[in-house]
N, C-alpha and C positions, 0 to 999 in steps of 0.2 A: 624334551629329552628326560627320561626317566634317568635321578639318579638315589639311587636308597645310600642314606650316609650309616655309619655304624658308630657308637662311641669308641669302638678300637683302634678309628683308622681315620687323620684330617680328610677332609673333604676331597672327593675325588674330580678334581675341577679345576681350569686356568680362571682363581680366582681374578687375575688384571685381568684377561681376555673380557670376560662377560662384564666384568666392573663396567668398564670403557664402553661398551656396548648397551646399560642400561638407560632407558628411554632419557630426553631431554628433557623430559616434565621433571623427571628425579634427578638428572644431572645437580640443579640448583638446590636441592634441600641442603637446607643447613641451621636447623633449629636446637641448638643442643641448650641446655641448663645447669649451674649449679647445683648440687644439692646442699647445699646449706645457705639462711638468710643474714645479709650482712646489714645491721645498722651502723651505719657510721657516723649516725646524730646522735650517740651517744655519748655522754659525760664520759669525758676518756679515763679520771682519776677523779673524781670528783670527791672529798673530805667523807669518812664516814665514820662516827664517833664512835667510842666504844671497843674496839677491834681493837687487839695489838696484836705486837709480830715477835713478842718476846715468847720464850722457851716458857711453855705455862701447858699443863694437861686442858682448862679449859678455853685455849687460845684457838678463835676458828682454826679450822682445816680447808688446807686449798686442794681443789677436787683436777687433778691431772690428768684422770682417763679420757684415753680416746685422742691424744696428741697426731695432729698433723697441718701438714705446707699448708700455708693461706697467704694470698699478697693483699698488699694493702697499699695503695698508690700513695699515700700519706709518707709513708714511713723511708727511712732510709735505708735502714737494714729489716731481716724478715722480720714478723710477729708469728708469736703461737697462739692461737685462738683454743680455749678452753672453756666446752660447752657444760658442763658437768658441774661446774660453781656454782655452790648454793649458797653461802657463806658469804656477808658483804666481808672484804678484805683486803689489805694492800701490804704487797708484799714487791720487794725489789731487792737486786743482789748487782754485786760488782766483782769485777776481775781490774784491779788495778794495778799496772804493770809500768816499767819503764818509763811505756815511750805511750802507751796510749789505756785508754780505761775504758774497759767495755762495762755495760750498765744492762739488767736483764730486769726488765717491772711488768708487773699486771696491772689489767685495768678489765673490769664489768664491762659484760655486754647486757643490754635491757631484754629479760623476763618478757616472753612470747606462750603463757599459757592457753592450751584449745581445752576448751569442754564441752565438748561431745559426748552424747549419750551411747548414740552410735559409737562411736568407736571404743568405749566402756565395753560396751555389749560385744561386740566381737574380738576385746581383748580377751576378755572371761573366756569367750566359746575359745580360744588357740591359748589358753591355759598363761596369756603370760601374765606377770607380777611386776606392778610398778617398785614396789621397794626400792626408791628411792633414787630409780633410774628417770631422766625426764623423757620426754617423747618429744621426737624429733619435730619441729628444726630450733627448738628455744636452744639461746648462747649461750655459754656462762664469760666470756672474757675471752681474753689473749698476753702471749708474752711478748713484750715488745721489745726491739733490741735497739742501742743506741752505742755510739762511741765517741769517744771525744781526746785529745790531745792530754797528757798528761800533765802538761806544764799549764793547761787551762783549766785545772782541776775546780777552780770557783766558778768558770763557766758551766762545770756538772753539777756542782751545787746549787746553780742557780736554778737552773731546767730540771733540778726535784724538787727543789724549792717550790717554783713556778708550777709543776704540774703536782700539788699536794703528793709528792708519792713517799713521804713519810709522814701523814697526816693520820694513818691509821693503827700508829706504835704512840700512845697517849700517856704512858709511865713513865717512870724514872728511870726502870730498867730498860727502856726499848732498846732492839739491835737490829741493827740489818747486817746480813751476810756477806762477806767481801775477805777476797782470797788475792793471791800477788803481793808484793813489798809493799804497795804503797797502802795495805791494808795496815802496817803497821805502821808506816810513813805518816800517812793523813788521818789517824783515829782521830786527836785531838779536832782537827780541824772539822773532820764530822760532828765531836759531840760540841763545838763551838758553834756553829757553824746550824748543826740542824736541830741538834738536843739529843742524839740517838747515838747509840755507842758501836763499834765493829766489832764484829762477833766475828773473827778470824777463822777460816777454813784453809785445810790445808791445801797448797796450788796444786802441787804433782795429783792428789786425790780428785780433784775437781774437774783438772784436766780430763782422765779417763773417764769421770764419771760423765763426763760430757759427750763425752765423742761416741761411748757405749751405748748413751741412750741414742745419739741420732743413728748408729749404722746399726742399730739393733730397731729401731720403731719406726724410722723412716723410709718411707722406698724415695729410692733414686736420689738417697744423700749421696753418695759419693760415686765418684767420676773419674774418670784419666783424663788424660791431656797432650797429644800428641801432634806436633806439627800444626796449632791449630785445632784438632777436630777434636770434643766432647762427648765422649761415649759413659753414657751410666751405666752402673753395675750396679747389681743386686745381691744384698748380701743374704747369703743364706746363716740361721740365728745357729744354728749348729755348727757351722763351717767356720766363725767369727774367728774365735782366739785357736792359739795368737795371733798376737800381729803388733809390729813396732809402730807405736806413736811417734809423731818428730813433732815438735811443738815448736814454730820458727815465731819466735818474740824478740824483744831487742834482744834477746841470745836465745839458742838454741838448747831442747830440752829432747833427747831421746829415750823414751820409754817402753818397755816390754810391756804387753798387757797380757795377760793368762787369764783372765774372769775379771767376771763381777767385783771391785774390790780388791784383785788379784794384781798387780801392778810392781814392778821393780826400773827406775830411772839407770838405764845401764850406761847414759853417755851424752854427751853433750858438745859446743864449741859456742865458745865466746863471740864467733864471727857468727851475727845474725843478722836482725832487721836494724836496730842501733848500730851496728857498721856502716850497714849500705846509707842509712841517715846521717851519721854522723858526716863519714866520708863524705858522699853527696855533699853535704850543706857545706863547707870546707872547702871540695873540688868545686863547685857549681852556684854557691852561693843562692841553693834553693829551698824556700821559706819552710816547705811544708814535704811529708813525706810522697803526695798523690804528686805535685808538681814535679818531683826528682823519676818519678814513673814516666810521668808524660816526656817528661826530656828523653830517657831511653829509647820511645818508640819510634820517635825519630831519630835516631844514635845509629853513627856507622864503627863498630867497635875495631877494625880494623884498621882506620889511623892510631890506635893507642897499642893494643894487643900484639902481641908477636906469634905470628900464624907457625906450624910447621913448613908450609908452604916459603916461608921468609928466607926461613934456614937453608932449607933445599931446594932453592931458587923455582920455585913453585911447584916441583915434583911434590906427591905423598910419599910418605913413610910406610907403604905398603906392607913392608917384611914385619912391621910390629901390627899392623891395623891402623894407621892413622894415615887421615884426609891431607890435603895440604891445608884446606880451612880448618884443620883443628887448631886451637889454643896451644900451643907452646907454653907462652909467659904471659899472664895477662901484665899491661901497661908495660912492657918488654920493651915498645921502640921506644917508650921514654926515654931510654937508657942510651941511648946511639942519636937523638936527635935533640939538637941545639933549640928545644925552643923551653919558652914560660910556660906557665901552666896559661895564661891569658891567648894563647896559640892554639890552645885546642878547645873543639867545639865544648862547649856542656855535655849537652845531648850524648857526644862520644862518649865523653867522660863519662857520664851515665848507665849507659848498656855497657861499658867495658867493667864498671863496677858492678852491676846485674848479675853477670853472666861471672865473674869471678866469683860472688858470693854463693851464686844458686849452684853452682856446679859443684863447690866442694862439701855442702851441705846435702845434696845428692848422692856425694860419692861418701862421705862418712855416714850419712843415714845407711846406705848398702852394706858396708862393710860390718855396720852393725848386724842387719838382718841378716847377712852372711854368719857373722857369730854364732847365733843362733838360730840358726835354719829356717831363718823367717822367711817366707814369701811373700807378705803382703806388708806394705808398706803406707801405712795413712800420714798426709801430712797438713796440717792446720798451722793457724796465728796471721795477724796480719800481717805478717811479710807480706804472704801469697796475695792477698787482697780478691783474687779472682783474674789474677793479670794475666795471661794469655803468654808472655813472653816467659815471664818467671816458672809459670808451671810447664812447659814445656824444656826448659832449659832443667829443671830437676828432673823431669819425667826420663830426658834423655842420657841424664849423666848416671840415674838405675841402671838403662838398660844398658848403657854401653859396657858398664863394670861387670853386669851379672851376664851379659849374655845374652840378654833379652828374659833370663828366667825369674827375675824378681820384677816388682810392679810398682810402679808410684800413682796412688789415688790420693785424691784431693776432697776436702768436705764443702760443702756449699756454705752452711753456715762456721766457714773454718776458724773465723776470730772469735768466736762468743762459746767455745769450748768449757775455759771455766769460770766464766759468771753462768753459764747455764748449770754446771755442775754445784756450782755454790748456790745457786734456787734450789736445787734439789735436795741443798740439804738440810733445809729447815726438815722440822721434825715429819716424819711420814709422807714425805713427801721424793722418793727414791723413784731408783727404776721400776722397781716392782710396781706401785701405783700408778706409771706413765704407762706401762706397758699391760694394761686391765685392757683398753679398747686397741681396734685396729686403727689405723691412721693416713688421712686422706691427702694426699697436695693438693693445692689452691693455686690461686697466681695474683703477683701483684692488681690492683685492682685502681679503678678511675683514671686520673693523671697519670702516666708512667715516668717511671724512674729516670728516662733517658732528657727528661727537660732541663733535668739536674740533678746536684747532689739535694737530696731533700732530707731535711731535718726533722728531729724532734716528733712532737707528739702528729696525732692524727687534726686536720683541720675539722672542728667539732660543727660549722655551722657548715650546710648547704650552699648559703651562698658565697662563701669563701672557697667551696669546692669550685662553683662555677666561675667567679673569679680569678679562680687561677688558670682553669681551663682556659679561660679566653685570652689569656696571656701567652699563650704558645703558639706559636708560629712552624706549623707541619710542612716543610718543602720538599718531598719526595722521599726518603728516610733519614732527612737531616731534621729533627726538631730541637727548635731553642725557644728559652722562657726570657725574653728581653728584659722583662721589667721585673729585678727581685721584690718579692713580697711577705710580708710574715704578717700571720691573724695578731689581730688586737688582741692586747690583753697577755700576751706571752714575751720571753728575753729575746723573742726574737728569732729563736733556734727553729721555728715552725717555716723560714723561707726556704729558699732552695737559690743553689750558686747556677753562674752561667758555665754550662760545663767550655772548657777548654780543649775539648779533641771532641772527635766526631768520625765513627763508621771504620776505623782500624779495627784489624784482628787484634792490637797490640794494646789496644786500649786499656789503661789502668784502671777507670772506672767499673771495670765488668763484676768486682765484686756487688756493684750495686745495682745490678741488673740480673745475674746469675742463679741468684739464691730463689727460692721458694719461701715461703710461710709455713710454720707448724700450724693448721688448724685441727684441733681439736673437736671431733662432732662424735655429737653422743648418739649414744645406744645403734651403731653399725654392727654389721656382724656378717662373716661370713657369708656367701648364698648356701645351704645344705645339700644342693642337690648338683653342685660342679664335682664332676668324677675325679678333674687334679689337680684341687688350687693349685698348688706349687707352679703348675702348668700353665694355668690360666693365665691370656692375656685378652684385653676385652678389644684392645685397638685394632681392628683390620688395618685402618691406613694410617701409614707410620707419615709423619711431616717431615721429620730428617730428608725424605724425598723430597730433591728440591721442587722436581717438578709437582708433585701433590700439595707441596706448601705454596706454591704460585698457583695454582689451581684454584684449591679453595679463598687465597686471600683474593683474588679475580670476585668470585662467587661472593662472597660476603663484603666484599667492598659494594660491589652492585645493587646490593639487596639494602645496602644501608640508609638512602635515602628512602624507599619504602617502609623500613620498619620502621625510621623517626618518624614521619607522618602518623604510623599505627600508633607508636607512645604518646604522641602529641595529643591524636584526636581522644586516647584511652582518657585521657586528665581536661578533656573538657575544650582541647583546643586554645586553654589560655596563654598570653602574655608568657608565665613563669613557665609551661608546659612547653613552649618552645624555646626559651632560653635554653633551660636542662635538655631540651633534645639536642641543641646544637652542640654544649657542654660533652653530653655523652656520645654524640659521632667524633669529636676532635679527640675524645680522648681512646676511646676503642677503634677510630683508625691510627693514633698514636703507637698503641699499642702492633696492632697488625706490622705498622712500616717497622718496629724495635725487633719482629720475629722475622720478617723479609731479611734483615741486616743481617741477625743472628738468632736462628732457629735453637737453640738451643739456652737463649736467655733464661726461660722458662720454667725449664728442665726439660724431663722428657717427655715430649710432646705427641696425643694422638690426637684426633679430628674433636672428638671428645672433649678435650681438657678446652682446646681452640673454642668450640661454641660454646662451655661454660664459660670461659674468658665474659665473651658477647652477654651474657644474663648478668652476670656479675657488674660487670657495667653498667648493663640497665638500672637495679637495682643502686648502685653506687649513686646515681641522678634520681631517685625516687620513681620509677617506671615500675609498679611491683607485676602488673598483667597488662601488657601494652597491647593486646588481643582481648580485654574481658567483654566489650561489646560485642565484637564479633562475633565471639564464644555462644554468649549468649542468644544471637540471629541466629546462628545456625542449630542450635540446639533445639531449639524452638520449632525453627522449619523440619528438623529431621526427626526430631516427637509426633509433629502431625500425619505427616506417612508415615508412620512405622505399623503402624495395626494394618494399614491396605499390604503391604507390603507382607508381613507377618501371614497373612490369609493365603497371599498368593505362595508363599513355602508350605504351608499347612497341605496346599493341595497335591503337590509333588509326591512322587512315589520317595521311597527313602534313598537311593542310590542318585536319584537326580535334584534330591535337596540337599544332599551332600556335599555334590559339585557347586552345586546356585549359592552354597555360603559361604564355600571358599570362596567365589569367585565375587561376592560380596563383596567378603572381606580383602581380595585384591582391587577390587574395585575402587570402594571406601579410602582407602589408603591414599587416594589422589588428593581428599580433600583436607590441603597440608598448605598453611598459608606461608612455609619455607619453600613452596615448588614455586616458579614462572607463572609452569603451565596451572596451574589451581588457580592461582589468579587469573591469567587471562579466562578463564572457563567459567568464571563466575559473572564475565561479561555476555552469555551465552545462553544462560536457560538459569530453570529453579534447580534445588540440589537432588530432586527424586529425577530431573529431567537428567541431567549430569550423570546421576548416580546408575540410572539404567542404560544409557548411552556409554559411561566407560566398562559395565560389567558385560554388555553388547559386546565390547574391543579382548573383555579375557579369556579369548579362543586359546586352548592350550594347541602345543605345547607351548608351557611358556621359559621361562628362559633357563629357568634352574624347576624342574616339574614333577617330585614325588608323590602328585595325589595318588597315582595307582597305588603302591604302597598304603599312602592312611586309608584309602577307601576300604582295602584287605583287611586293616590292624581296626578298624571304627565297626564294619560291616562282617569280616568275615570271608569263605570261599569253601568251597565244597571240601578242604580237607584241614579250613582252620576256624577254631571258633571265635569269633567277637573280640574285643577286648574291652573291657567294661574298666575305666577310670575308676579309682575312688575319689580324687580329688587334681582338677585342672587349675593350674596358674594361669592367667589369662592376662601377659601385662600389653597393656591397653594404648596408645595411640594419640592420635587428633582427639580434637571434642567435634562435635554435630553427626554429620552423614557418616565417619569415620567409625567412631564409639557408636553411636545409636542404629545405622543401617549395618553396618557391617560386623563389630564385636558383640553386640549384644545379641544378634540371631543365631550366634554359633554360640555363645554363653546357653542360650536357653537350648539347643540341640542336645549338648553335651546335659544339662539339666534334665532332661526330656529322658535322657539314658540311665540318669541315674548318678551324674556325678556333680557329685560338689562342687562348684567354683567359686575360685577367689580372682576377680578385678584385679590387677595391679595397679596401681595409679601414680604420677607424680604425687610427691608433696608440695612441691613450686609450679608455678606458673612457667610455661616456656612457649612462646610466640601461641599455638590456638592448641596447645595439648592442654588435656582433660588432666584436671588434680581428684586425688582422693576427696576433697573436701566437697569436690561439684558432681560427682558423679554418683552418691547415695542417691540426691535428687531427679537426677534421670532418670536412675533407675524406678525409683517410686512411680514418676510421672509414667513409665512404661510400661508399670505392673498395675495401671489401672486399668490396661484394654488387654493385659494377656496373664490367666490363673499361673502358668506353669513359674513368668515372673516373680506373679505377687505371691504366691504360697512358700517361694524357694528364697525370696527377701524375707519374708518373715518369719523363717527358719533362722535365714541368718543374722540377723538385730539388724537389717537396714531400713525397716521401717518403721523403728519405737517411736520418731517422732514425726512419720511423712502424713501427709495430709491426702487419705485417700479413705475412700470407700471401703472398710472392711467388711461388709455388713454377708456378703455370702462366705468369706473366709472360712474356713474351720478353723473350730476352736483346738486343736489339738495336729499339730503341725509336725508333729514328731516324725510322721514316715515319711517327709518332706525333705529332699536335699537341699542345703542351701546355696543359699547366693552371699557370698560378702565381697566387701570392699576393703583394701592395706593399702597402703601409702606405701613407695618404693626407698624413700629416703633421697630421692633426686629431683630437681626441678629441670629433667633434659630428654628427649626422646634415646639418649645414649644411657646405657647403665653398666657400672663397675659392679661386677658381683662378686667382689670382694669385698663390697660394704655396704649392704642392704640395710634396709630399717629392722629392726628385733621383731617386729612385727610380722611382715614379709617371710624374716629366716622361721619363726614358729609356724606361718602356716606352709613354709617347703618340708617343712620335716613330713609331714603324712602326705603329700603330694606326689603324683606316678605319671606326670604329663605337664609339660612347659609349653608355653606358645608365646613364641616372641614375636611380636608386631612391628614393625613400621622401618622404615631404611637406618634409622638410629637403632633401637636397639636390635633388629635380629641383621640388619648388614654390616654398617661403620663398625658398630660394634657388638662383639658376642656370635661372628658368622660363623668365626672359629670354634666356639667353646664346646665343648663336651657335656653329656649332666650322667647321671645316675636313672635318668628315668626316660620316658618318652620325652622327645622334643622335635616341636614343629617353630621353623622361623620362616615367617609369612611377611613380605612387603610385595610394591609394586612390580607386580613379573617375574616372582621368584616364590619356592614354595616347596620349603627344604624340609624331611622326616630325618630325623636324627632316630632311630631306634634300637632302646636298648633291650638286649635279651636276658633276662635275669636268668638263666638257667647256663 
């Protein structure tokens, strides 16, 4: 079925109908990657002399571009990873309040420099400029986020004590940053206590400065909360102010924001989070604030509460708009029945006092925005904790006052508002510096959060990672960690508690499953060639679908004892190679069963983020290319056919080599060691035997079939002329028969014409896809048996250091198109082109033709997208012209 798409207009097509319909070899792909590398045998804070953190012009500088979500199975609350630090330094800030002290520190990620000649050389030719940018994937750090009880304030001493994180303020003067009362409360005990003085920031300022930078640099910080269900919103950076901040801390803090800086406190109430605690501990005799949660979710608030319903002998009050289950009086039947307080449940008592406090902090937050014609309403502080009951009980009491026209959103990282804002205020260290790069989410990572509450720093040895892995006990989507643990060598704070509830909507712990990670990855950038970011989205399939999330977690639960095998035998098959594999299936199906429960733990989830999850993981157990032998066999076998193969297109008239390298490269496409069928098929024949027996099966039409169209726009028709490329993106696929039979014969067609190409490549390894790093040398090894290769590599620097025959070369390569290779900034057959490598975006700017390959990038994701120039998205039985008209 011929269909010609236009950039004017989505595709004309029952994207589900054909989905469901594509072949069952590609049913099972599911290979996606990270783009960015985690070490997490990193020295987490380790002492660095010399450095302080006091107010001084020659005081390092900490480098904040490029902030975004990263998870870190370690941690309890998110971290920001910050790739861009060049500067050893340690820097940590506090919000010290009431009822609890939130704590915001850095720590170094370990220095990943490439030297490459090659990629020197084709920096130069796409004109870019290192000054001072590094090249992707070296880390510079992260923010780590911690919290602790107030009244345990020597336990926070201790865990910076313990993790040196003032070890790098060395003077008399040193200060760390810390904002809230107890920054004036606890000075002495600081400079007692660690040697370091508090350099006070103002709280109301810190606040907004917090919350600005996240709904301003991060996507998918904030969310609603309605009956249960999590929907994220996208803020647009224009559309922002105003908008009232509620800052719910042991009291309640209402602020207008109008800008950057721009901020006035118009309101407030005593009745906050130190209510409901107070209260609580008094009514309920409960130790801690997460326990006085837990009691409410099991709380029936109508033995305490007086309903309308009570009054009016269970009629509504229809003539005003109210329910017979609305509130009347909270604790109202106290008042009419003879009993103790030792007569009623906790639990009641609990949600009765919930739902009293959230409700009217709701309803004065509205009235505020009503003041001033607010419509958006953001609400943070650890009240909310991420609790499911509390943000729905404020969400509803917005809309009931306003009508449904005013909004209650919620921040992910909603307690760390301003100790984040007070890191920011060390010298140059603002919004403006956070907001230099664009900004990626991550996801929790290794061990998941739901084992327990997990403390403190990150576990810095590997085998303490695996360790604790084998501690947990996965029964269907219940997981618990039996035997509490904390690494040697620390207070302690590094184990994790036995959580106390399990698998409720209600559940109080979701602020520690909810949130995302700031990571930070340097030098991304826009793609140049998407017709409207703003538009752009890269996910086809949305996971919110339950049935697509039971789908895939099906598919990749199946696929999981295969891939351990493949990371096991990657590392030699040993003893440790399979501890760590079993390590990393317990913990990335941990992970899987915590999205089955609740899909939105995450955040917002595409097919995407899901298989990065899966790399990340790998990587998390030391599996850096759980495919690199493989890689390598097939690379090998599909080098030695490629010149028979090459001959046999050489002899084709031009319109029937045209079809035979599409049909290649549909072919090629199969061999994907995320498909079933790729596997079983390798039990079958060699890969040229394969490879011509599946391009045998690419009888058109095939299932989505615009060749007629490219053949027109490549070749021409008696009333159109040609279309002659200057420069083809070519992002690239598999490694072996995939890249070498299939992409490299339309690379050199497109060559053959006259136009330039650029390779796209991973930067990461992801199950048997081809990296930039591996694919200069294919290339060399292919441009020994073919000129049009080797003269268009050595135009383009791919071959200043290959080991090949030049000797017929000319010396003068100039009328020669080239050939080069960019790294994409991802390690996944999916790509977000919203944040490409600097590399990649330099060489789209003179690019007039995109070609997306493989079921990750031109299906799952990018089916949708649009560009500015020509575009073809090529996988298994599909064979989509996007073209655009410039006139």
């Amino acid at each position: 079925m011929a269909n010609l798409l236009t950039n004017n207009a989505q595709p004309s097509l029952e994207i589900d109908g054909w989905i469901e319909n594509i072949n069952e070899e590609e049913d099972n792909k599911n290979k996606f990657e990270t783009g960015s590398v985690q070490r997490e045998e990193e020295k987490d804070m380790a002492p660095v002399g010399g450095n302080s953190i006091h107010r001084s012009s020659s005081r390092p500088q900490l480098d904040l571009s490029g902030a975004a979500i990263q998870g870190n199975f370690e941690e309890k609350d998110p971290t920001i990873l910050l790739p861009n630090q060049s500067d050893d330094i340690s820097h940590l800030a506090l919000d010290i309040g009431g009822s609890l002290i939130k704590l915001v520190y850095f720590s170094r990620h370990e220095d990943r420099p490439v030297n490459d000649r090659r990629k020197k050389t084709i920096k130069e030719r796409l004109g870019i400029s290192n000054n001072n940018r590094r090249s992707y994937p070296i880390l510079g750090g992260r923010l780590h986020f911690v919290k602790f009880e107030t009244h345990k304030i020597n336990q926070c001493l201790d865990f910076i004590s313990s993790k040196q994180l003032h070890c790098g303020v060395s003077n008399e003067n040193a200060v760390i940053k810390a904002t809230g009362g107890g920054a004036y409360k606890y000075a002495d005990l600081f400079k007692e206590r660690l040697g370091v003085s508090i350099e006070k920031e103002d709280e109301m300022s810190c606040l907004v400065s917090g919350a600005n930078f996240l709904l301003k640099a991060i996507r998918h910080e904030a969310f609603t909360h309605m009956e249960g269900h999590k929907a994220f919103v996208q803020i647009d950076q224009n559309d922002l102010f105003p908008y009232l901040l509620v800052n719910i801390g042991s009291g309640v803090s209402m602020i207008k924001v109008d800008g950057d800086g721009q901020f006035q406190r118009v309101s407030g109430t005593n009745v906050g989070g130190g209510t409901y605690w107070g209260l609580g501990r008094l009514l309920t005799k409960c130790k801690s604030f997460d326990e006085l949660l837990e009691l409410s979710q099991r709380g029936d608030n109508r033995t305490i509460d007086m309903l309308v319903g009570d009054i009016y002998g269970g009629m509504d009050y229809s003539k005003i708009g109210l329910s017979a289950s609305t509130i009347a009086s909270s604790f109202g039947k106290a008042i009419s029945e003879n009993k103790d307080i030792e007569d009623y449940r906790p639990e009641d008592i609990s949600l009765s006092l919930l739902r009293m406090i959230s409700y009217n902090i709701g309803q004065i937050s509205y009235l505020n925005a009503l003041r001033f014609g607010l419509k958006r309403i953001f609400f943070g502080g650890f009240f909310i904790r991420g609790h499911a009951y509390t943000m729905d009980t404020i969400s509803f009491a917005v809309q009931f006052w306003s009508n449904g026209e005013a909004q209650a959103m919620f921040l992910r990282h909603e307690g760390f508002l301003g100790a984040l804002g007070a890191f920011m205020s060390y010298e140059k260290h603002g919004l403006d510096d956070l907001m230099v790069h664009q900004l990626v989410e991550r996801f929790p990572m290794g061990a998941p959060y739901i084992g327990g509450n997990v403390h403190g720093p990150p576990l810095g040895d590997l085998n303490e990672k695996i360790s604790w892995m084998e501690k947990f006990i996965l029964k269907g989507t219940e997981i618990t960690a039996p035997v509490p643990m904390a690494p040697p060598g620390t207070t302690g704070l590094g184990g994790f508690e036995v959580p106390s509830s399990k698998g409720d909507i209600l559940r109080p712990d979701a602020s520690k499953l909810n949130v995302g990670v700031l990571h930070l990855v340097p030098t991304l950038e826009v793609f140049p060639l998407l017709a409207d970011p703003k538009m752009y989205e890269p996910n086809t399939i949305d996971l919110s679908d339950p049935g697509e999330l039971e789908y895939w977690y099906t598919v990749l639960s199946d696929h999981l004892p295969d891939l351990v095998d493949k990371a096991v035998a990657s590392e030699g098959g040993t003893d440790d190679a399979k501890r760590r594999g079993d390590a990393f299936a317990r913990a990335f199906s941990a992970h899987l069963a915590r999205l089955m429960e609740e899909p939105a733990a995450y955040g917002k989830l595409g097919l995407a983020n899901l298989l990065e999850l899966r790399e990340e993981c790998l990587r998390e157990f030391h599996f850096f290319d759980a495919y690199r032998s493989i890689k390598q066999r097939e690379n090998e076998a599909s080098l030695a056919v490629l010149p028979d193969l090459l001959r046999e297109i050489d002899n084709m008239n031009e319109e029937t080599r045209l079809l035979t390298l599409v049909e290649g490269v549909l072919a090629a496409n199969i061999f994907d060691w995320g498909s079933r069928a790729c596997v079983d098929l390798y039990h079958k024949g060699t890969i040229i035997e394969i490879y011509r027996m599946s391009r045998k099966k690419m009888q058109r039409p095939w299932r989505v079939d615009d060749f007629d169209a490219f053949k027109e726009r490549m070749l021409g028709s008696q009333d159109k002329e040609p279309c002659k490329h200057k420069r083809a993106l070519l992002f690239v696929d598999n490694s072996g028969a995939d890249v070498v039979l299939g992409m490299l014969p339309l690379a050199r067609e497109l060559l053959r014409r006259g136009t330039e190409v650029v390779l796209v490549a991973n930067s990461l390894p992801a199950l048997n896809d081809i990296t930039a790093m591996e694919l200069p040398d294919i290339v060399a090894e292919a441009a020994k048996h073919c000129d049009i290769l080797r003269r268009a590599a050595e135009a383009g620097g791919l071959l200043v250091d290959a080991m090949i025959s030049n000797q017929d070369s000319p010396k003068d390569n100039s009328s020669s198109v080239a050939l080069m290779v960019v790294e994409n900034g991802y390690g996944s057959p999916c790509i977000d082109l919203r944040q490409v490598s600097s590399e990649l975006a330099a060489a789209a700017k003179d690019a007039d033709l995109v070609i997306l390959e493989g079921m990750g990038r031109a299906l799952h994701t990018n089916f949708n997208a649009r560009f500015s120039c020509d575009a073809l998205k090529v996988g298994f039985s599909f064979f989509v012209l996007a073209s655009h008209n410039k006139a």
